[in-house]
Backbone as CSV, one residue per row, in Angstrom:
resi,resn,N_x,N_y,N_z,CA_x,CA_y,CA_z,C_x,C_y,C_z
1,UNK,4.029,-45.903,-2.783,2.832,-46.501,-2.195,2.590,-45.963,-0.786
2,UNK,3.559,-45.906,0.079,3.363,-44.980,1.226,2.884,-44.147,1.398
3,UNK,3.513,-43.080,0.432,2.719,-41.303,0.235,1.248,-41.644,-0.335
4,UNK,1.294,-42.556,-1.097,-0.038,-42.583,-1.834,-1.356,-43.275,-0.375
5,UNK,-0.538,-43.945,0.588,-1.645,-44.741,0.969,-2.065,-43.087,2.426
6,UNK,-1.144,-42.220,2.538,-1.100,-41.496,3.114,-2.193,-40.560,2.504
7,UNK,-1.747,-39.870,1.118,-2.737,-39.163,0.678,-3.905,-39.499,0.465
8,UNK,-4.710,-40.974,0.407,-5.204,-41.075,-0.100,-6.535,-41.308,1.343
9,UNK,-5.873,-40.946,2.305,-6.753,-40.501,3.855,-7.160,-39.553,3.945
10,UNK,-6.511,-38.479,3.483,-7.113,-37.141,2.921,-8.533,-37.002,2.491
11,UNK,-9.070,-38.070,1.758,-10.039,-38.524,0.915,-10.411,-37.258,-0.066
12,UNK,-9.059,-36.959,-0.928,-9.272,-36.106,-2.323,-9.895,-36.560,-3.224
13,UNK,-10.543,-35.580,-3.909,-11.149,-36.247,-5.302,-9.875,-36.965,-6.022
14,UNK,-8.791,-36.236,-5.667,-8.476,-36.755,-7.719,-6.894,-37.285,-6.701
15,UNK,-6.429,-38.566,-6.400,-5.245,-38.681,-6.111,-4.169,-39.271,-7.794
16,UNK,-3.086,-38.330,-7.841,-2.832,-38.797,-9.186,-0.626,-39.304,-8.715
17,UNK,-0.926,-40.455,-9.407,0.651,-41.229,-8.848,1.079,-41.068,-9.954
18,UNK,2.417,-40.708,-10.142,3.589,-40.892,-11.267,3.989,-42.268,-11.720
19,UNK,4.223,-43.021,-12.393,4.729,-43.876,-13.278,6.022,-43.984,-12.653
20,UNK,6.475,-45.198,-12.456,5.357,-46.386,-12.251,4.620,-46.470,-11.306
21,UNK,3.627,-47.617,-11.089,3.033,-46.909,-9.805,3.353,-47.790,-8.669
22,UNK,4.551,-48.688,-8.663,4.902,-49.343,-7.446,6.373,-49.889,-7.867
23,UNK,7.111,-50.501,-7.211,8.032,-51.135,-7.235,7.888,-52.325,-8.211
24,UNK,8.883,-52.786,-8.618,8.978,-55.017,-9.378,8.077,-55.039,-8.412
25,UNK,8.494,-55.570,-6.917,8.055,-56.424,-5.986,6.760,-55.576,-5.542
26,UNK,5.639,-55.268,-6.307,4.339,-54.966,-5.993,4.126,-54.542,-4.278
27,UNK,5.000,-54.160,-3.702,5.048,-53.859,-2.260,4.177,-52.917,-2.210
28,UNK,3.157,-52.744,-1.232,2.087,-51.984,-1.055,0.431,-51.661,-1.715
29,UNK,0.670,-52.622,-2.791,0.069,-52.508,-3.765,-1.253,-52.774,-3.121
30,UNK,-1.506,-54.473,-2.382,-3.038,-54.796,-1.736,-3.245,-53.761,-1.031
31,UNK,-2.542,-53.199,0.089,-3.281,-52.420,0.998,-3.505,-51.157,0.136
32,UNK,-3.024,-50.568,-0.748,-2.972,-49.653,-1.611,-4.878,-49.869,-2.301
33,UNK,-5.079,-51.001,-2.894,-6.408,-51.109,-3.659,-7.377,-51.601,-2.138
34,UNK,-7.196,-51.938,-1.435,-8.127,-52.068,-0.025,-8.317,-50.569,-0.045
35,UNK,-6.675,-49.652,0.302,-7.725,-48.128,0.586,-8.192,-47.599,-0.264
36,UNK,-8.411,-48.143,-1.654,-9.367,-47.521,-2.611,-10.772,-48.006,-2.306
37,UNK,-10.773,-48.765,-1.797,-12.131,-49.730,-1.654,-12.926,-48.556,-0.889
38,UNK,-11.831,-48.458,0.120,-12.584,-47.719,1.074,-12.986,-46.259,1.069
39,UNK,-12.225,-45.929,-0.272,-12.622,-44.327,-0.588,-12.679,-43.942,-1.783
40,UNK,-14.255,-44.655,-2.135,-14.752,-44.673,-3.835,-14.878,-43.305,-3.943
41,UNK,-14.804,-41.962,-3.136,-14.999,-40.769,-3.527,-13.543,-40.337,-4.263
42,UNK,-12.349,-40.741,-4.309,-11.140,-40.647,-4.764,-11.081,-40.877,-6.135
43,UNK,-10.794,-40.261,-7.136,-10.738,-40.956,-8.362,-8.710,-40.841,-8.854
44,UNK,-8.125,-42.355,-8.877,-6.957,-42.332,-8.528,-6.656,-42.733,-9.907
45,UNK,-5.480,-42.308,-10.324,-4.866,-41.871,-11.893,-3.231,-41.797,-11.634
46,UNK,-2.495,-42.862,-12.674,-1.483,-43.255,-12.590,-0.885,-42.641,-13.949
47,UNK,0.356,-41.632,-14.306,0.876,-41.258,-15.224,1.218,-41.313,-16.278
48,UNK,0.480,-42.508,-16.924,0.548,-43.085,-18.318,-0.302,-42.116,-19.367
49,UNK,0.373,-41.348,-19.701,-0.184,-39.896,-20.340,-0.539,-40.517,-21.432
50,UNK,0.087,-41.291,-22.540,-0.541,-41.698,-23.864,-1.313,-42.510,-23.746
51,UNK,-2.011,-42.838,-23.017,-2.722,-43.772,-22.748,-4.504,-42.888,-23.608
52,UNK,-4.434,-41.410,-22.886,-5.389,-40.719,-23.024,-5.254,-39.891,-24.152
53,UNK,-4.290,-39.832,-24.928,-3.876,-39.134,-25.924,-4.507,-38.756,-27.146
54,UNK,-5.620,-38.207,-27.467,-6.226,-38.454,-28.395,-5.707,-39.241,-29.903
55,UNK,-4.586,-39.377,-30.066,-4.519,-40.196,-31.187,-4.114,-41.882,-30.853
56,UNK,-4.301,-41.921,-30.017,-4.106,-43.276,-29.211,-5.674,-43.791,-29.489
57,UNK,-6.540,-42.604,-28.753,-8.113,-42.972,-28.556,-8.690,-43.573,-30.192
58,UNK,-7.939,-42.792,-31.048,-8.359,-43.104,-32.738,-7.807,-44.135,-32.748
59,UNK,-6.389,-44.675,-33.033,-6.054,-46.162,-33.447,-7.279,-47.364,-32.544
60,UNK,-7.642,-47.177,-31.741,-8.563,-48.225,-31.267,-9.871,-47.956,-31.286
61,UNK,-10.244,-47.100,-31.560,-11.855,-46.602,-32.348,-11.512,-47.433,-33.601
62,UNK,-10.703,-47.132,-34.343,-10.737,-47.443,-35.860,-10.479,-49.313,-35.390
63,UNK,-9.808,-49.871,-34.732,-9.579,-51.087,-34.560,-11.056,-51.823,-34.551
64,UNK,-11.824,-51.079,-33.199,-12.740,-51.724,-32.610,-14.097,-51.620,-33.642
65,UNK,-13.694,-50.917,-34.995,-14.452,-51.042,-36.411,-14.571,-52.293,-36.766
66,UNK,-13.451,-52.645,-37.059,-13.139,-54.142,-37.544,-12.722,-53.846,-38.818
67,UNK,-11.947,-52.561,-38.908,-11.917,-52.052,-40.665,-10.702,-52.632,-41.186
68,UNK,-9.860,-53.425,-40.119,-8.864,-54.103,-40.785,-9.289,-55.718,-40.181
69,UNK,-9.956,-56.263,-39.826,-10.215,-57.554,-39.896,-9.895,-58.058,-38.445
70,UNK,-9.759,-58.989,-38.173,-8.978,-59.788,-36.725,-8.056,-59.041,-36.383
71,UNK,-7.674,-58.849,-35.379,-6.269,-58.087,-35.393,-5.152,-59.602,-34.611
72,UNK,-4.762,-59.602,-35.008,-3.631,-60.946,-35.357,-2.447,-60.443,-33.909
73,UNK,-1.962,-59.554,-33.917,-0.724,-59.217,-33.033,-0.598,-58.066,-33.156
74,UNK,-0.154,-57.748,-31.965,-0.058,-55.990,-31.733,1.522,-56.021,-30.178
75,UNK,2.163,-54.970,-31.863,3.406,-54.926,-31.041,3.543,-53.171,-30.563
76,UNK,4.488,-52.829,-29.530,4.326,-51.677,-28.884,6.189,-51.445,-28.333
77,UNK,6.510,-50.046,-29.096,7.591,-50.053,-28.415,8.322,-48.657,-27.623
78,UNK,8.768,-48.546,-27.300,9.077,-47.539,-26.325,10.696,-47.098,-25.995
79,UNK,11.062,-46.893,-27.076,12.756,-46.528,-26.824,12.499,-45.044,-27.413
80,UNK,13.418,-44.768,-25.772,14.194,-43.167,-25.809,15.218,-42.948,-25.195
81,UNK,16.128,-42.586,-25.772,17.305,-42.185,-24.794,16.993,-41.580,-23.728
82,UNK,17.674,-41.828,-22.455,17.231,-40.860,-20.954,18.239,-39.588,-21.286
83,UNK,18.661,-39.103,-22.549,19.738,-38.069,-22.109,18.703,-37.115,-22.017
84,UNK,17.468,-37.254,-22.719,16.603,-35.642,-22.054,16.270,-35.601,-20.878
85,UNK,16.012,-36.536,-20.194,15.589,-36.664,-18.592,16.669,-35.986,-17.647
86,UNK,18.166,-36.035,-18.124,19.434,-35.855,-17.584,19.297,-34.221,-18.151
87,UNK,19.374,-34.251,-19.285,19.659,-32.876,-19.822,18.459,-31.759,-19.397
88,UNK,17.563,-31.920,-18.764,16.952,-31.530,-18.338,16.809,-30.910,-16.822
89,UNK,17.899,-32.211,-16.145,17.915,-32.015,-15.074,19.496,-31.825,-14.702
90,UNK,20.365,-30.660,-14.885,21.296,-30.815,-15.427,22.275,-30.739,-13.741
91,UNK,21.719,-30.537,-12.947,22.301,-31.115,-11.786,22.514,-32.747,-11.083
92,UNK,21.525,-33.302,-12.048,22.172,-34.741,-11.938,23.474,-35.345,-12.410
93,UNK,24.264,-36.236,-12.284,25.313,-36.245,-12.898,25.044,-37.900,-13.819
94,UNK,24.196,-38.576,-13.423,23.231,-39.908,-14.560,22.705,-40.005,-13.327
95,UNK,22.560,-41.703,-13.765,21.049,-42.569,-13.528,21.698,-42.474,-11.907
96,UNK,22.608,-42.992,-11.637,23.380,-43.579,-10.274,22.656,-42.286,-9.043
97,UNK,22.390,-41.155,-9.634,21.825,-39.988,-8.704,20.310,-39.707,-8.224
98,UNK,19.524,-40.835,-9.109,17.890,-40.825,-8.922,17.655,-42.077,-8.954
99,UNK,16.171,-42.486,-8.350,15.703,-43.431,-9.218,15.993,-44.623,-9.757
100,UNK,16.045,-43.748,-10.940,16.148,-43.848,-12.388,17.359,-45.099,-12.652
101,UNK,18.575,-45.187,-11.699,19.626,-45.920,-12.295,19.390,-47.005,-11.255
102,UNK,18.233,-47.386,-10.081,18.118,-48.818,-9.497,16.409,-49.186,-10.283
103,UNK,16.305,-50.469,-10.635,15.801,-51.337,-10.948,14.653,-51.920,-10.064
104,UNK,15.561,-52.188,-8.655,14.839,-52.607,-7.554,13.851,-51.005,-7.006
105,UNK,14.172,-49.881,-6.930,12.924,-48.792,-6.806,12.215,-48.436,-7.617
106,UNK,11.852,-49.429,-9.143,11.389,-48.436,-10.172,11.702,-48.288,-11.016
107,UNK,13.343,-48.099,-11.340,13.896,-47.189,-12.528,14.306,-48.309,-13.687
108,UNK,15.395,-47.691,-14.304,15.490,-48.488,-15.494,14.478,-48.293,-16.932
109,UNK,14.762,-49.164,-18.021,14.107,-49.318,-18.755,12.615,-49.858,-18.564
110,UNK,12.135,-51.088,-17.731,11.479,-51.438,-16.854,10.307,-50.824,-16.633
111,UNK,10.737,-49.486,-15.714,10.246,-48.720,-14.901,9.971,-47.396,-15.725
112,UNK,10.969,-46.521,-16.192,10.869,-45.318,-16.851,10.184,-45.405,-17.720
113,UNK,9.868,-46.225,-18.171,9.542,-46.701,-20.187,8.703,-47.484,-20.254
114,UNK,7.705,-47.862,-18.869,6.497,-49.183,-19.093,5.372,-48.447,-19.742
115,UNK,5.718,-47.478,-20.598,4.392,-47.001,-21.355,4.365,-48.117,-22.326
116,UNK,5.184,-48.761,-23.184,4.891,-49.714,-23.948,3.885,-50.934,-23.238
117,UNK,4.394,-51.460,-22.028,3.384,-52.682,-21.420,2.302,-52.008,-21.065
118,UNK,2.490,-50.730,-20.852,0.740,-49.876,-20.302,0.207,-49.969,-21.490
119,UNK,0.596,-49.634,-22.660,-0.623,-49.195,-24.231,-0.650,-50.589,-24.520
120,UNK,0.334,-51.429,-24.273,-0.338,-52.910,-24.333,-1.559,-53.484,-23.706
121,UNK,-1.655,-53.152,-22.829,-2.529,-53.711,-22.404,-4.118,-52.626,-21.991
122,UNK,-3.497,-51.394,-22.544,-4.828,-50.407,-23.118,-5.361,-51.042,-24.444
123,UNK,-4.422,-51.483,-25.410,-5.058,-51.806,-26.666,-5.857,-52.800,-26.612
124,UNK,-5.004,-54.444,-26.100,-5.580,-55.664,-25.747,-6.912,-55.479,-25.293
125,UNK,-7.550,-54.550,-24.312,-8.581,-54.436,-23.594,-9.323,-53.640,-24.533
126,UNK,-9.337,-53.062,-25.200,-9.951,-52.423,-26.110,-10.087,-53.577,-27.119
127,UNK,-9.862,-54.047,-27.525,-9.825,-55.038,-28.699,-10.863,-56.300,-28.106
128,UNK,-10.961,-56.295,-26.494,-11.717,-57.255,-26.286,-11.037,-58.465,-26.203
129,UNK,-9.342,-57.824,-25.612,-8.558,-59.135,-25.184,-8.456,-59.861,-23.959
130,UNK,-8.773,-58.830,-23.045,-8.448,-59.142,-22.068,-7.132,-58.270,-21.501
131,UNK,-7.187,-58.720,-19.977,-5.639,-58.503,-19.712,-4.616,-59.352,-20.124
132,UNK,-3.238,-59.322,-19.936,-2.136,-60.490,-19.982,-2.031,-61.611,-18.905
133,UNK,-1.810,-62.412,-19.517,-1.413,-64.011,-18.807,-0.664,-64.774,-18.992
134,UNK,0.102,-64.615,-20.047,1.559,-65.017,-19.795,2.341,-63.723,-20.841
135,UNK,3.580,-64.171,-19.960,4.739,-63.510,-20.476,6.009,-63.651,-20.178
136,UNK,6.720,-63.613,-21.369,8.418,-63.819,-21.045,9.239,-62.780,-21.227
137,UNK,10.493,-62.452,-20.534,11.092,-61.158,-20.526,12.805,-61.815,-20.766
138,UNK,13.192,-60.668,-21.049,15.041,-60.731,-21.034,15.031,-59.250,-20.981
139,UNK,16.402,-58.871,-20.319,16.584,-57.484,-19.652,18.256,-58.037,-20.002
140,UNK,18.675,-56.378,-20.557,20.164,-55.992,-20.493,20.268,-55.283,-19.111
141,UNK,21.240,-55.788,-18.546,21.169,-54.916,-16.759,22.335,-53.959,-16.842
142,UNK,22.575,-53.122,-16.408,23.804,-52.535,-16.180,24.482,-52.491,-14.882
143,UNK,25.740,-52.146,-14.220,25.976,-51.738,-13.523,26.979,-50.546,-13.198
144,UNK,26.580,-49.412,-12.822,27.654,-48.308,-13.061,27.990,-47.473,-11.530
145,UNK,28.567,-47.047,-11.239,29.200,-46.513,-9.782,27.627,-46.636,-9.004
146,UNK,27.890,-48.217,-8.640,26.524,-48.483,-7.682,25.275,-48.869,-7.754
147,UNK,24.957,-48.014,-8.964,23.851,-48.305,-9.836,23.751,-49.523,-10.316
148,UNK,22.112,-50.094,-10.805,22.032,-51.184,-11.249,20.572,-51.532,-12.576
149,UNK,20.575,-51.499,-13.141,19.255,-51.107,-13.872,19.444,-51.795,-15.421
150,UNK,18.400,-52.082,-15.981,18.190,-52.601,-17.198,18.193,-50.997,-18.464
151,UNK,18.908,-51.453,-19.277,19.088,-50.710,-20.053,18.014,-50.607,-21.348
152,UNK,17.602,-52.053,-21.213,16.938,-52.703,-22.528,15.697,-53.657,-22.075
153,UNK,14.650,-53.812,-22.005,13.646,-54.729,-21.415,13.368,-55.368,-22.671
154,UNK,12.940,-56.517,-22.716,12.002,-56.854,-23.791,10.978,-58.083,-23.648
155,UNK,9.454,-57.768,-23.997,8.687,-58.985,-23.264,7.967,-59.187,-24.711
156,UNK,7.656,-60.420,-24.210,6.559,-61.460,-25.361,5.193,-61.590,-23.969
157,UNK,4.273,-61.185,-24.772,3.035,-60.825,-23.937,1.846,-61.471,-24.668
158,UNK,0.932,-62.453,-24.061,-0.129,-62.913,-24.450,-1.323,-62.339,-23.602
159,UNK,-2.507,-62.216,-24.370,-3.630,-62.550,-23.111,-4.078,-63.641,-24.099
160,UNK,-5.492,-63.254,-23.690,-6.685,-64.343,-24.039,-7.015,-64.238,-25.640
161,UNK,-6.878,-63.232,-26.483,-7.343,-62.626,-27.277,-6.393,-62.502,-28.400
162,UNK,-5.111,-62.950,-28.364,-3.746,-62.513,-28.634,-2.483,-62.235,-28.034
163,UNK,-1.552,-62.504,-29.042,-0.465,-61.819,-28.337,0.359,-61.017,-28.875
164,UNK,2.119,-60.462,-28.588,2.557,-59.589,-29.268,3.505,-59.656,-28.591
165,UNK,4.087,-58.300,-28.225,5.156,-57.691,-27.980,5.873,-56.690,-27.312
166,UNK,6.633,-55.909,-26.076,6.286,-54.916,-25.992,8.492,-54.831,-25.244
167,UNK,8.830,-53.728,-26.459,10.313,-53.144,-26.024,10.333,-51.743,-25.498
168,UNK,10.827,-51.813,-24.121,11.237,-50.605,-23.657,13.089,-50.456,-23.585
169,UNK,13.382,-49.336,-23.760,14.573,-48.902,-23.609,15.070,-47.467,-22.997
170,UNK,16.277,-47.353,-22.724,16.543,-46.024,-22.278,18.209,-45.488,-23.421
171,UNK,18.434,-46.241,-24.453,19.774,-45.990,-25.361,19.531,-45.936,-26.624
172,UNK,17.795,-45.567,-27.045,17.495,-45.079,-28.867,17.573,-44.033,-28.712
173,UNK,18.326,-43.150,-29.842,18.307,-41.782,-30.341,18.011,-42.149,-31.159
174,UNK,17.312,-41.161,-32.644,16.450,-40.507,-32.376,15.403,-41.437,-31.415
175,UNK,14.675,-40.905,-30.629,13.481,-41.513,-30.120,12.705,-42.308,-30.565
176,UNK,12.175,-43.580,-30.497,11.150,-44.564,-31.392,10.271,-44.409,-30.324
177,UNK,8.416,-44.216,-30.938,7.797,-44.509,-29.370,6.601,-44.977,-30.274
178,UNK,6.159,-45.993,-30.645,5.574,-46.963,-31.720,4.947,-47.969,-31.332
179,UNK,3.427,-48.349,-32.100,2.641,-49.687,-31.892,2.048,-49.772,-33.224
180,UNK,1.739,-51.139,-33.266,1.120,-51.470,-34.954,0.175,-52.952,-34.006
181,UNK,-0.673,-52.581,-35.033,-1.658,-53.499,-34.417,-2.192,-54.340,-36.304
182,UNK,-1.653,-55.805,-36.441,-1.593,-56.147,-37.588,-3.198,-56.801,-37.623
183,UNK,-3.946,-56.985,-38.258,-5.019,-57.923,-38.748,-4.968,-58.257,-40.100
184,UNK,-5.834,-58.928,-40.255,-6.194,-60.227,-41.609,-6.610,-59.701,-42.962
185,UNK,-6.703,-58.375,-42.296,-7.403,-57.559,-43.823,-6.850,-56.074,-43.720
186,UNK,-5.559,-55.674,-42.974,-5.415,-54.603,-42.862,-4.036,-54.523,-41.263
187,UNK,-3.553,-53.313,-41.249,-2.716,-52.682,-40.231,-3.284,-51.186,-39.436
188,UNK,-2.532,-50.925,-38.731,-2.576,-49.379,-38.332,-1.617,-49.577,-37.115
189,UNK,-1.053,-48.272,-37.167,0.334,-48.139,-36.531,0.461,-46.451,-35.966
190,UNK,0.623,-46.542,-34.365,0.776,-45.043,-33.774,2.283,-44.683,-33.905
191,UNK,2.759,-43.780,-34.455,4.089,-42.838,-34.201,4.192,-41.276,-33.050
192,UNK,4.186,-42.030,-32.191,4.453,-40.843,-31.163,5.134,-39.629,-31.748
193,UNK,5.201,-38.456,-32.047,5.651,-37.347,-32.506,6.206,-37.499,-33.524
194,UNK,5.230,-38.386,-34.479,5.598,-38.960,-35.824,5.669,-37.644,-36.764
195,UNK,5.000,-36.431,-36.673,5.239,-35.426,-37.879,5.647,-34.334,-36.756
196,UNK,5.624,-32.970,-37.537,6.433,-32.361,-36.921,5.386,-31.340,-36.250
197,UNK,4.078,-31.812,-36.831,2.912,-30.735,-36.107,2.695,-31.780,-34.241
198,UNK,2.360,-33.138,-34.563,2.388,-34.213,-33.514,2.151,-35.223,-33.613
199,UNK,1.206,-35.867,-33.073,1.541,-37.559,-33.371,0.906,-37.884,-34.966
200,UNK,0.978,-38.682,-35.184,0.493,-39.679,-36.399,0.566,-41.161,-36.381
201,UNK,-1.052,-41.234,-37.103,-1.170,-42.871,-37.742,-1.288,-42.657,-38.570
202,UNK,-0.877,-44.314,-39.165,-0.930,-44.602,-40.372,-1.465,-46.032,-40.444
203,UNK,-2.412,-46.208,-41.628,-3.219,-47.142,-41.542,-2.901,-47.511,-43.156
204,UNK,-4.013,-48.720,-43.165,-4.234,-49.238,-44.662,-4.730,-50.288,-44.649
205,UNK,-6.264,-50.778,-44.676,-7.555,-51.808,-45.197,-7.332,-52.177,-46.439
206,UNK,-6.917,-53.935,-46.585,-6.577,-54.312,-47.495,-7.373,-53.867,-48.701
207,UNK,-6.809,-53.667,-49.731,-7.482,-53.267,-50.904,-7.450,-51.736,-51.142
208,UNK,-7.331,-51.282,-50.257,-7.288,-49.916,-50.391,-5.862,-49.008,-50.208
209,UNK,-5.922,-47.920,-50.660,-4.877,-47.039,-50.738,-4.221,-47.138,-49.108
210,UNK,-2.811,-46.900,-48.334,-2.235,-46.357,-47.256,-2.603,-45.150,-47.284
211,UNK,-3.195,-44.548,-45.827,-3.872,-43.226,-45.239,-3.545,-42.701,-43.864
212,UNK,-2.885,-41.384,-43.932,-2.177,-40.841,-42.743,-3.120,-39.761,-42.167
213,UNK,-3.086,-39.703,-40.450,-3.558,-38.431,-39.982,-2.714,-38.135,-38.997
214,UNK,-2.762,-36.649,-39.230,-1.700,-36.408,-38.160,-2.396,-35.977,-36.915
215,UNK,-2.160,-35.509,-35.492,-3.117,-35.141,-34.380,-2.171,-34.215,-33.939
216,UNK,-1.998,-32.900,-33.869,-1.771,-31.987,-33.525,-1.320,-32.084,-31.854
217,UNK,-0.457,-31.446,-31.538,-0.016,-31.150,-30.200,1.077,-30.813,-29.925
218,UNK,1.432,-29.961,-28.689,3.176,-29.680,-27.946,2.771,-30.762,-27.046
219,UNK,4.196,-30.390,-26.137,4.937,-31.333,-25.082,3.512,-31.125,-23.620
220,UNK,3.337,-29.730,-23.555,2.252,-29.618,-22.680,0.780,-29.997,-22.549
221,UNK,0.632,-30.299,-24.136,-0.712,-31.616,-24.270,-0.551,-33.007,-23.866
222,UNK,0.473,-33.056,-23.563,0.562,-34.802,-22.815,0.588,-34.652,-21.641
């Protein structure tokens, strides 16, 4: 929030923040949307890449059809092991060296992995839910040479419109990165790098046959 309230004096078109975009304790956050107030020429963008994903954009086109009926509950989940984040960065030695292994800056399951509570509450709003207003959480915490961080998040999330579900993690192999959005006459469900070309849904309107599309992409389209 610092760098951001810094850059954002600059008055750039496009200021873009990494995920997450603040601490738990929302520190900086008001004066953060005050200096947006003040510099509508900025268009400011926070790192929730599937958010824009084109097969994300389809599961809620097809929702906002009504081709499966009410949509009843919509769950969203988000487990990946961090060993690619590590293996990637192979001068780290884990979490205890970034970030990534305190809780209180960010990291964790929480923090690394709130794409599930972000497409939650992309879908909800698309659906004409609203934002969230209540919610309950339980967190596995860890503690390892210093480090302190949730391994496992898991929330029960309502708005106005519905409610659901949303698990982040940092200890699934293979990778799960998944939402299903159930209604009264039908489902549809995103699989993040569900085939081997790229993502896929899968749907099915009661009465009718189950129907898959896949959406094409690498790692550099997200």
């Amino acid at each position: 929030m610092e760098l951001a309230l810094k850059a954002i004096q600059e008055k750039p078109r496009l200021l873009h923040i990494e995920k997450p975009l603040c601490t738990p304790d929302l520190r900086g956050v008001d004066e953060f949307k005050e200096a947006m107030s003040r510099n509508p020429q900025t268009i400011v963008t926070v790192g929730y890449d599937h958010a824009v994903a084109e097969s994300v954009e389809a599961v809620a086109d097809l929702a906002r059809q009504g081709l499966f009926g009410n949509i009843i509950t919509l769950d969203v989940e988000f487990r990946e092991h961090w060993r690619g984040i590590f293996g990637a960065h192979p001068w780290l030695a884990g979490p205890w060296e970034t970030y990534l292994g305190y809780w209180r800056r960010g990291g964790g399951a929480g923090g690394e992995h709130s794409h599930a509570l972000h497409l939650w509450q992309y879908f909800a709003r698309a659906l004409g839910w609203g934002s969230i207003t209540d919610s309950k959480a339980m967190f596995d915490m860890r503690e390892e040479q210093g480090a302190e961080y949730d391994r496992l998040a898991a929330f029960l999330v309502r708005s106005k419109g519905g409610m659901g579900r949303a698990v982040q993690d940092v200890i699934t192999y293979p990778v799960k990165k998944w939402a299903r959005l159930q209604g009264d006459k039908g489902f549809i469900e995103w699989h993040c790098n569900g085939a081997p070309e790229g993502d896929l849904i899968r749907y099915q309107i009661e009465g009718e046959n189950p129907a898959e599309k896949v959406f094409a992409k690498k790692r550099p389209d997200d």
